[in-house]
C-alpha positions as CSV (number, residue, x, y, z in Angstrom):
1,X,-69.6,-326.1,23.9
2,X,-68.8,-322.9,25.8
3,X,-68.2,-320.5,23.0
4,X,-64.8,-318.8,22.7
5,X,-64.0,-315.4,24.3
6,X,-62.5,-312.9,22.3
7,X,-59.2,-313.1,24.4
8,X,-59.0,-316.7,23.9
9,X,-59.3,-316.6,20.6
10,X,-56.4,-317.7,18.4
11,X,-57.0,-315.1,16.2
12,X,-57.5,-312.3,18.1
13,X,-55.0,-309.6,19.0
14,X,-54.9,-306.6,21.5
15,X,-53.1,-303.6,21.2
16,X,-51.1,-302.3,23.5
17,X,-52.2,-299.4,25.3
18,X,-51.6,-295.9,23.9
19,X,-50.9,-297.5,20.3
20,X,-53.2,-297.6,17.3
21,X,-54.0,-301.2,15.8
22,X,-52.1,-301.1,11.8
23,X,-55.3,-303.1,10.7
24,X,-57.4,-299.6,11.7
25,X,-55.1,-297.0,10.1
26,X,-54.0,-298.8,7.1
27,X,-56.0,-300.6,3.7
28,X,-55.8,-304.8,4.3
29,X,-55.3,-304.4,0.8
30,X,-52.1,-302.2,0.6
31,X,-49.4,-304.7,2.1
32,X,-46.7,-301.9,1.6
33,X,-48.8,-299.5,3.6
34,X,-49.1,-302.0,6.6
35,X,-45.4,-302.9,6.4
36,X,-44.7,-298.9,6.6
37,X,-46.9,-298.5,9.5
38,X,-45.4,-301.7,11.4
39,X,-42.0,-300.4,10.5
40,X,-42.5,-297.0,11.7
41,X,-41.8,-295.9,8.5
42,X,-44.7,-293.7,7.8
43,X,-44.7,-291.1,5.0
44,X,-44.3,-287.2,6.4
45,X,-46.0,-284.2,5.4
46,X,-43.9,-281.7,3.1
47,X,-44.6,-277.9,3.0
48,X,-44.9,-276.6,0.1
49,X,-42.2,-274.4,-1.3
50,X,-42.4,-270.4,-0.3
51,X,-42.7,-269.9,-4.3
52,X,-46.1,-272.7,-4.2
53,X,-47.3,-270.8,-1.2
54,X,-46.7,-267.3,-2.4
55,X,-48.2,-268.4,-6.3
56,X,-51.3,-270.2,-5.0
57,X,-52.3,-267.0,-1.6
58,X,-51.7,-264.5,-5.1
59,X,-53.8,-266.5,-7.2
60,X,-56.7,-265.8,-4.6
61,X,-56.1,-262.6,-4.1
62,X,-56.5,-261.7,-7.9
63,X,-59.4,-264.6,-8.0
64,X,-61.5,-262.5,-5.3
65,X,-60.7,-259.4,-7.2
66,X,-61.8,-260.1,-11.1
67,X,-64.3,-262.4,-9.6
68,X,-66.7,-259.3,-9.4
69,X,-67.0,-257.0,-11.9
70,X,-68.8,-254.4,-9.7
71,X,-65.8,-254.5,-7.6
72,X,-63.2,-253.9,-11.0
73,X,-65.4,-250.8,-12.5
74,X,-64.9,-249.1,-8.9
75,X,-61.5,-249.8,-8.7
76,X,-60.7,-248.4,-12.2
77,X,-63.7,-245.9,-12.1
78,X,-62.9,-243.9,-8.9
79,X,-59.5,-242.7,-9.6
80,X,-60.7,-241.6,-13.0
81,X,-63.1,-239.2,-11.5
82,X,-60.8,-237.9,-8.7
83,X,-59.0,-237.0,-12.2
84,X,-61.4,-235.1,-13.5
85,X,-62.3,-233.4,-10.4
86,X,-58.7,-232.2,-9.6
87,X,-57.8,-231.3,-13.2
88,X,-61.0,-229.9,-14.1
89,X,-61.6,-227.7,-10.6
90,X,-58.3,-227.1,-9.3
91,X,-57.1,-226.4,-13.1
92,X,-59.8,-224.0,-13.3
93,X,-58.9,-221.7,-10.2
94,X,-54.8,-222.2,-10.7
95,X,-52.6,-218.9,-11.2
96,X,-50.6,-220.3,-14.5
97,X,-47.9,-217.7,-13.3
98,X,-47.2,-220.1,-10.2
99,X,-46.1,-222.9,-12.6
100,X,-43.0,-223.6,-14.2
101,X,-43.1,-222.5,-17.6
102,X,-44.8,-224.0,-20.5
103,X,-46.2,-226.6,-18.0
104,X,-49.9,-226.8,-18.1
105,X,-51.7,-227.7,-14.9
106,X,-52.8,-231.2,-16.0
107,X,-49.0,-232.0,-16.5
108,X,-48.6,-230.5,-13.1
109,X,-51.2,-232.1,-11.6
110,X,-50.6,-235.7,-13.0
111,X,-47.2,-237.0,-11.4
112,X,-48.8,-236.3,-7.9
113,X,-52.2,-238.4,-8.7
114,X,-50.3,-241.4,-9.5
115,X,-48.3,-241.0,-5.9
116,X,-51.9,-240.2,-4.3
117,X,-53.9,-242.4,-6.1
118,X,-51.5,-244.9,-4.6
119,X,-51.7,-243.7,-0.8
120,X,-56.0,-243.9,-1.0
121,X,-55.2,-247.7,-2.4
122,X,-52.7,-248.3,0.1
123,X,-55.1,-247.7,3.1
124,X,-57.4,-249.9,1.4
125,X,-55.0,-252.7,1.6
126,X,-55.1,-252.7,5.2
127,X,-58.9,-252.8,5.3
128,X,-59.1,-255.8,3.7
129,X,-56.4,-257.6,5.9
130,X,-58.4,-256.6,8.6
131,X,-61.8,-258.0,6.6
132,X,-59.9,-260.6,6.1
133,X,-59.3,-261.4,10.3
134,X,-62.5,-260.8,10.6
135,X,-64.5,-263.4,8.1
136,X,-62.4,-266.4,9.8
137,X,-60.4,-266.3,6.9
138,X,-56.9,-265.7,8.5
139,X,-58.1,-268.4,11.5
140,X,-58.2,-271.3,8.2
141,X,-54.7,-270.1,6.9
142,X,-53.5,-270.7,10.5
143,X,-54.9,-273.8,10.8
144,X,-52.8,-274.6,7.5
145,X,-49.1,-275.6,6.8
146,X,-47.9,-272.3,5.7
147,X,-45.9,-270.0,6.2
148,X,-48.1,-266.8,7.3
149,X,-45.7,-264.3,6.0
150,X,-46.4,-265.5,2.3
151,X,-50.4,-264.9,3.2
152,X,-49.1,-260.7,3.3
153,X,-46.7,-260.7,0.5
154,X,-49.2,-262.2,-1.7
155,X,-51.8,-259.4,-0.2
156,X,-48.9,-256.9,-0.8
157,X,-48.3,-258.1,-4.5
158,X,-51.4,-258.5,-5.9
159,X,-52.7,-255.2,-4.3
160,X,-49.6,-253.1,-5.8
161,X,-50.1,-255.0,-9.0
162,X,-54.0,-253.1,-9.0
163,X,-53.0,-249.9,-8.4
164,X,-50.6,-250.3,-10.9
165,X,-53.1,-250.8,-13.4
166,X,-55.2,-248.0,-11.5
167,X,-52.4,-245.3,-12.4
168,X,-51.6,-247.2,-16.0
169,X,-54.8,-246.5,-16.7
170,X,-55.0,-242.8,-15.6
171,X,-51.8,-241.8,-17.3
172,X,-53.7,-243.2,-20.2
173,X,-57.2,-241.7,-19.7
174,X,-55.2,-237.8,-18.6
175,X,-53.2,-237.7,-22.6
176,X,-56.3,-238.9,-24.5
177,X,-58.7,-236.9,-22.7
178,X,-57.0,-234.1,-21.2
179,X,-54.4,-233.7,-23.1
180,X,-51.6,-234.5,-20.6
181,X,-48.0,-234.8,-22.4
182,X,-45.1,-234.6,-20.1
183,X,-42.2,-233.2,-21.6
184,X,-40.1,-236.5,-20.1
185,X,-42.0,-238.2,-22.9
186,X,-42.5,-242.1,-23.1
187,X,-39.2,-242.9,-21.0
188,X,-39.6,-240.3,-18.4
189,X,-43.2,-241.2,-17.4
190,X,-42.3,-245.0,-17.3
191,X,-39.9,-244.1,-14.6
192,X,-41.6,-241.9,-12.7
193,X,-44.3,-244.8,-12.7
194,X,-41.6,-246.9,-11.7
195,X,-40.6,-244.5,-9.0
196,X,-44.2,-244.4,-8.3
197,X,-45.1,-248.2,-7.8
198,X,-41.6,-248.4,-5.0
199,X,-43.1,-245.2,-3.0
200,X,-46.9,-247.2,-3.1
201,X,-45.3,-250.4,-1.9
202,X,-44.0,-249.2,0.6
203,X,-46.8,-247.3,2.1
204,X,-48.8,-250.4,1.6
205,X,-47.0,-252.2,4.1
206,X,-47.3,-249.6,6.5
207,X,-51.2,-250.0,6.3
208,X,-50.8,-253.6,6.6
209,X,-48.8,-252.9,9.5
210,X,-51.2,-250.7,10.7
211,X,-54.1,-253.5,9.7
212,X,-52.0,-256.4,11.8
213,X,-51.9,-254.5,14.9
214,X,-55.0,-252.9,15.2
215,X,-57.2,-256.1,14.1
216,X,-60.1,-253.0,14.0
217,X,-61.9,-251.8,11.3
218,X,-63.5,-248.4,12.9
219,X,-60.1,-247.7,14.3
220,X,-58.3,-248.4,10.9
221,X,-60.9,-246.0,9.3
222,X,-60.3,-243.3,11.9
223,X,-56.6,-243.5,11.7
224,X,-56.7,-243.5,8.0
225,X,-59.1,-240.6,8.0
226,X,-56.5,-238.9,10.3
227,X,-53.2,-239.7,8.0
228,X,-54.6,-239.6,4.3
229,X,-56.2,-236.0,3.9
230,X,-52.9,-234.2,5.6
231,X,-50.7,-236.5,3.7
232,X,-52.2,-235.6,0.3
233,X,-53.2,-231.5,1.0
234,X,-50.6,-230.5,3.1
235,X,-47.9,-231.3,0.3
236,X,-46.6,-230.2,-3.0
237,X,-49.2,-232.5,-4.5
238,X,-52.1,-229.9,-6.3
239,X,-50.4,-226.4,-5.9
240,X,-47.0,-225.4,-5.5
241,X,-45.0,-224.7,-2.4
242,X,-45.1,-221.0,-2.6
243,X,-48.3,-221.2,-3.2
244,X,-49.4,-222.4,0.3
245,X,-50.1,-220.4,3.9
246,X,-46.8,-219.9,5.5
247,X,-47.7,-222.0,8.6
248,X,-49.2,-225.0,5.9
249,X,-45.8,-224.7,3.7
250,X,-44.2,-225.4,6.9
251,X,-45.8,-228.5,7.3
252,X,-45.7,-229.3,3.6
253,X,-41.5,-229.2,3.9
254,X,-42.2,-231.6,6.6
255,X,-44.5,-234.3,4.5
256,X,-42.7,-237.3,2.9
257,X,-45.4,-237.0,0.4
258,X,-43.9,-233.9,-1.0
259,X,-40.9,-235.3,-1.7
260,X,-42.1,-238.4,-3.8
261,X,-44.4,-236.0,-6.0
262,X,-41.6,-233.8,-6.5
263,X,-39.7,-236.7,-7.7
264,X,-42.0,-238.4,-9.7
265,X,-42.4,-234.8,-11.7
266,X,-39.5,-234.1,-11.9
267,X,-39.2,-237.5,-13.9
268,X,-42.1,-237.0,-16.0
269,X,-41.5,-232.9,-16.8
270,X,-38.0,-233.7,-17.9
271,X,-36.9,-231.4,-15.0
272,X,-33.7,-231.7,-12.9
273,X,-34.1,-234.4,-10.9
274,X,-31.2,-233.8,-8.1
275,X,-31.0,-236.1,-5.1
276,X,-34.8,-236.2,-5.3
277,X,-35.1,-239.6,-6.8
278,X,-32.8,-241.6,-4.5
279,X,-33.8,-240.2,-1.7
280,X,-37.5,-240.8,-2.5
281,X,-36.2,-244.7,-3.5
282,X,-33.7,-244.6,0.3
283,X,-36.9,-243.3,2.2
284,X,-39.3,-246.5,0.4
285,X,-36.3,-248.9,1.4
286,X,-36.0,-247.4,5.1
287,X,-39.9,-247.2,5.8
288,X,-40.1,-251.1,4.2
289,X,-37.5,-252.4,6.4
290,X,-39.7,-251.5,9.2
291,X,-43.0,-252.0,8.5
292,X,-42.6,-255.6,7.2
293,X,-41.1,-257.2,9.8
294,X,-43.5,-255.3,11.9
295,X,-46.8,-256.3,9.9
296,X,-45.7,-260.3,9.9
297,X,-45.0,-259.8,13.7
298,X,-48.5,-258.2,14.2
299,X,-50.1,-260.7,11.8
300,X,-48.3,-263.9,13.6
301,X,-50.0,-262.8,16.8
302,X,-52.7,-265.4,18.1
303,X,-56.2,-264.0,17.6
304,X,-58.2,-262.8,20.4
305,X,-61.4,-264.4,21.4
């Protein structure tokens, strides 16, 4: 007896061309599964909510930076030491005269660390976003379904949330050791590390910015290099105003930076604060509204091969 061909046998089906067969994309024994796929029915993918996305990309953030403790006593060691340098050698050579009075350097000196402690972080954000381009991690978040503004938020966040701690902890290290006690007391130094925090998150998503676009770490250094020594010297930051060259007070006048430390002092010396504070908080608002939707369009670009 001539055995039976496949197409002649009763119990053989073919699928039409371009489908897929049920019997090879669903389990015989899930009936409900089959009748989905037959019925067209099948379930759909859901993204996750921005607040999942946002929770989980922060959560990794902070789990890459506690997850070495070489990496935490260098974050919390180096601004300690720029402490002690600046107090200790720029204290030393200060004219007291140039200070307002009863204001010892350290209190003088303190408000501004916490505003530049926050800029040297802030170029370190964008590093690591480029780091991040770089070690195909970015190229598996695009492969994801997510939404790839949360994946610089949750950069954003968790990196403002550790310099936070950063100037915390040096505001705490400056009274015990040092003997730093502003005359704003407990209430004016929370605000002026409030004011502080809203002047670093803002220039941390300029870096990012910065990180997006450039998608290079020796030109990110460079350009960094180039922005953060000005930014910090050629300010109000270590020595007063009148203190400074004519032509480098000029440029002082000129430097954002200048502004913000003057703030923030004025905050923790109990001095009059003027329209320092809200412009300090209108220039954070102004500089944000640019830089993020300029660092998610940057970051949304396809990668280059």
């Amino acid at each position: 007896m001539a055995a039976l061909s496949p197409a002649s046998s009763p119990t053989a089906t073919a699928a039409a061309p371009g489908t897929v067969d049920s019997a090879q994309t669903t389990d015989s024994k899930d009936p409900g599964a089959r009748a989905a796929v037959a019925t067209g029915n099948t379930p759909r993918w859901h993204h996750a909510s921005g607040l999942t996305q946002f929770r989980v990309l922060a959560g990794r953030s902070l789990n890459a930076l506690v997850a070495d403790r070489r990496l935490i006593v260098l974050v919390l060691v180096q601004p300690l030491i720029l402490l002690v340098i600046f107090s200790q050698v720029f204290g030393s050579l200060a004219n007291p005269a140039r200070f307002p009075a009863g204001v010892d350097y350290i209190d003088y000196l303190m408000p501004a660390i916490l505003i530049t402690s926050g800029i040297t972080s802030a170029v370190g954000s964008g590093s690591e976003l480029i780091r991040d381009m770089d070690n195909g991690v970015v190229t598996r978040f695009r492969t994801l379904p997510i939404g790839l503004h949360w994946v610089l938020v949750a950069r954003v966040v968790t990196d403002v949330l550790r310099t936070t701690v950063q100037i915390v902890l040096l505001a705490v290290c400056a009274a015990l050791l040092f003997g730093f006690e502003p005359a704003g007391g407990f209430l004016g130094m929370t605000a002026a590390l409030l004011l502080a925090v809203v002047v670093i998150t803002s220039l941390t998503w300029v870096f990012i910015a910065l990180g997006a676009w450039l998608r290079s770490a020796r030109i990110m250094q460079s350009i960094s290099g180039l922005t953060l020594f000005p930014l910090m010297f050629a300010s109000s930051a270590y020595v007063p105003l009148d203190a400074l060259p004519e032509w480098l007070r000029a440029v002082a006048v000129l430097n954002p930076v200048s502004y913000a430390v003057d703030a923030t002092r004025a905050l923790a010396l109990d001095q009059p604060v003027g329209n320092g504070v809200l412009s300090a908080l209108a220039t954070s608002a102004v500089v944000m509204s640019l830089a993020v939707p300029c660092a998610v369009r940057g970051f949304r670009r396809p990668p280059k091969h």
